[in-house]
N, C-alpha and C positions, 0 to 999 in steps of 0.2 A: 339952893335947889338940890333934893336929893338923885342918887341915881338911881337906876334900874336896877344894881345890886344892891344898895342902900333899901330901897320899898321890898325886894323880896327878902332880904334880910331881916327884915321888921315886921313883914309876914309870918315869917317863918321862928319868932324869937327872941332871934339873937343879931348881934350886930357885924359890921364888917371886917372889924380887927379880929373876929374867932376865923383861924385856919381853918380850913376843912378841903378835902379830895375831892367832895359833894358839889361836880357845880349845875347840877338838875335846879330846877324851880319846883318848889314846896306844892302837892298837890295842890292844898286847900288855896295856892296863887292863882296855879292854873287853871283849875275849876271855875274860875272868875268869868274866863274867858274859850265857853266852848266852841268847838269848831259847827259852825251849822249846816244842817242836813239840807242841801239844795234843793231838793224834791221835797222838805217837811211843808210847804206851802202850797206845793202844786195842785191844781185840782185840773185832770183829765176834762177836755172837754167832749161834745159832740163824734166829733171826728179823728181822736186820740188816742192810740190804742189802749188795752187794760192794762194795769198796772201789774205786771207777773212778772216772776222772773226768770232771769236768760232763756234758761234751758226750754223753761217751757212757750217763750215764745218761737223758738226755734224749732219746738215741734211744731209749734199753730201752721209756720209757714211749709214744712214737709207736709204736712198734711194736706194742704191746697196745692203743694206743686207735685202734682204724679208719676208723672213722667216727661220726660223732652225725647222727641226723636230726632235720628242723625239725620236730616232733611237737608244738610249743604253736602258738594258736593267736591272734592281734589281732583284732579285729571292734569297732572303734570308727569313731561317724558315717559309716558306708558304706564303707572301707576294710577289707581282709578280706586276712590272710597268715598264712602259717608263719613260723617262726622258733625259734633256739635259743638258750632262758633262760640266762642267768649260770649260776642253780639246776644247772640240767640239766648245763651245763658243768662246775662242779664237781665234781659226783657223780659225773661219769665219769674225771675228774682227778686228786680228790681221794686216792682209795684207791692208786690207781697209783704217784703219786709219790711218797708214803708208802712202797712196798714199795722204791720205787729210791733212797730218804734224797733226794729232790728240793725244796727249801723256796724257797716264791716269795716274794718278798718287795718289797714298794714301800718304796722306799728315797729320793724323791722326788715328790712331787705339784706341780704347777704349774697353779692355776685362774685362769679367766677366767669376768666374768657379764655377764647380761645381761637385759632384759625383753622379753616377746614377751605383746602381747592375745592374749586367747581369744575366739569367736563370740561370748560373751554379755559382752564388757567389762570382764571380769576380767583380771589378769596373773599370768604362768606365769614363774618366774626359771630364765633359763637358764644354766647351767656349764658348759663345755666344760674338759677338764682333758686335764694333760699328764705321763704317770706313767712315770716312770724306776723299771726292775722289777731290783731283783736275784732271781738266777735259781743257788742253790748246791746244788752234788751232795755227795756222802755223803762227799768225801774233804775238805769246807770250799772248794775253789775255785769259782770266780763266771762267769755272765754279766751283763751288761747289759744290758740291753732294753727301750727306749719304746715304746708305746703310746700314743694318743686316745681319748678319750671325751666325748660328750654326751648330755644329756639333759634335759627342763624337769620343774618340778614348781610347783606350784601352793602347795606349803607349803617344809619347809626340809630337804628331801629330794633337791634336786638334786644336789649334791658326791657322796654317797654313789650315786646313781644312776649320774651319770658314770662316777666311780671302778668301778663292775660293769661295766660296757661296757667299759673300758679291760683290765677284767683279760678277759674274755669274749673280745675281740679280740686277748688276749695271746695265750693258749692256742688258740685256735682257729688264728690266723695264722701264729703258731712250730709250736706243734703242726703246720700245715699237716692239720688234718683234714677230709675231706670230708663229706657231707651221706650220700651213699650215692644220692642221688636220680639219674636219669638224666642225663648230659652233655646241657647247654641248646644246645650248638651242633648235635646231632646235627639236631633238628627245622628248623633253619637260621629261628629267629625272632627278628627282632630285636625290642628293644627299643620298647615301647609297640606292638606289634601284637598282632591276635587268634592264635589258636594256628591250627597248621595245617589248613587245610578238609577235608574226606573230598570223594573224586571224585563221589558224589550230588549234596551241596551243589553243587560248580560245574555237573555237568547240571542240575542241577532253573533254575538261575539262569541258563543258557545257553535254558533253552529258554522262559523267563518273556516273554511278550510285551513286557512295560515294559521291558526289556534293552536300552540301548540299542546301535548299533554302535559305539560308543565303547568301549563297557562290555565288552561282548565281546571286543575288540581286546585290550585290557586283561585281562581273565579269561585272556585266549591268552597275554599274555608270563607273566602269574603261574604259570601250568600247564607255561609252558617252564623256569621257574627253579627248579619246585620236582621237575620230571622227572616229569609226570604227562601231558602231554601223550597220549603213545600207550596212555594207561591205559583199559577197552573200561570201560564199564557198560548197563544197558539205557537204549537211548532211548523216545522217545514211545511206539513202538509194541512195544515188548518185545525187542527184538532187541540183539543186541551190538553198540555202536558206542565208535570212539576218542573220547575228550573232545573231539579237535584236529578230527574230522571233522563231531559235531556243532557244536562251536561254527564252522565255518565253515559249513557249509545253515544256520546262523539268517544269519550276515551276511550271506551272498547274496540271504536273502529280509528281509532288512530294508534292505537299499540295492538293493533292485529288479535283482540279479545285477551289480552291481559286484563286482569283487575285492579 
């Protein structure tokens, strides 16, 4: 009985006593035997999505999902936001990418821990993870995709905490979907300030005796930056006046008609 190096030798020629560095199998062997295409037989049926690839079923599903809003809700020790669950995220992902053959998949995890006290002396183990996503459309080809995730837990529930965040910020940030809530630049507030004043507030505080002319001075550039300045409301005694006009009669008479 010959061997496996014997029949490709005699494919290829020559025989087993010739030396050679060469130890590849001779194309015209391996051509014998191709690899087959596992989709070359498939036929889509009814309910199957279309046969496209990755990229653009990954738009199909952006394009149906428009937005998620922050509709849950944190309120823990005095800290109070919205935000959009893992949960919520799925559910609006999940059915979509199904229709378009979309399969996510974490194809690597990479963790890191750590410990972090609590108020009352306990410790919370923290995981931060690092998750390489495969990302395959319905015709079998691939993206690639990392993501970050953290999270603490107090028992042995942080990897899998992380790990939601990481998918959470998968879809959310590839997805690129928005919130639907108003554009935060429009109000012009930055970061760590209160939200913008209504023109009352700045009269009622223009015309506060405690007001200092500092304070004033100051109320004047705010009122120029936010474009309120020649904004009228009623003053002291009912009548229409500009912000910019009352708050200059308070400075004049609290620095005795200096300008």
């Amino acid at each position: 009985m010959s061997t496996i190096q014997e029949r490709a030798a005699a494919a290829a020629g020559r025989t087993t006593s010739e030396q050679t560095d060469d130890l590849s199998l001779p194309q015209g062997y391996v051509d014998q035997f191709p690899v087959p295409d596992p989709m070359a037989d498939y036929d889509p049926g009814d309910d199957d999505p279309d046969m496209v690839p990755v990229h653009v079923a990954w738009l199909r599903v952006r394009r149906e999902i428009r937005a998620i809003g922050k509709g849950e809700l944190y309120s823990q020790s005095g800290t109070r936001f919205n935000f959009r669950g893992v949960d919520t995220v799925v559910q609006h992902f999940g059915p979509v990418t199904l229709r378009h053959g979309v399969n996510i998949i974490s194809s690597r995890v990479e963790a890191t821990y750590g410990e972090k006290a609590t108020k009352s002396g306990g410790k919370m183990r923290e995981c931060s993870v690092l998750v390489t996503w495969t990302v395959m459309g319905p015709k079998g080809d691939t993206l690639t995709l990392q993501t970050m995730g953290e999270a603490l837990d107090t028992a042995d529930k942080a990897t899998t905490k992380a790990q939601s965040v990481a998918l959470r910020t998968l879809l959310l940030g590839f997805g690129l979907t928005p919130t639907g809530d108003p554009d935060p630049d429009s109000s012009k507030i930055e970061r760590g300030e209160a939200p913008m004043r209504s023109p009352e507030s700045y009269r009622d505080e223009q015309l506060d005796k405690s007001t200092t002319p500092s304070r004033l001075d100051q109320i004047r550039r705010e009122l120029r930056d936010s474009g309120m300045l020649n904004t009228q409301v009623k003053n002291e005694v009912g009548e229409m006046e500009t912000l910019d006009s009352i708050g200059g009669r308070m400075y004049r008479e609290r620095t005795g008609g200096a300008s």
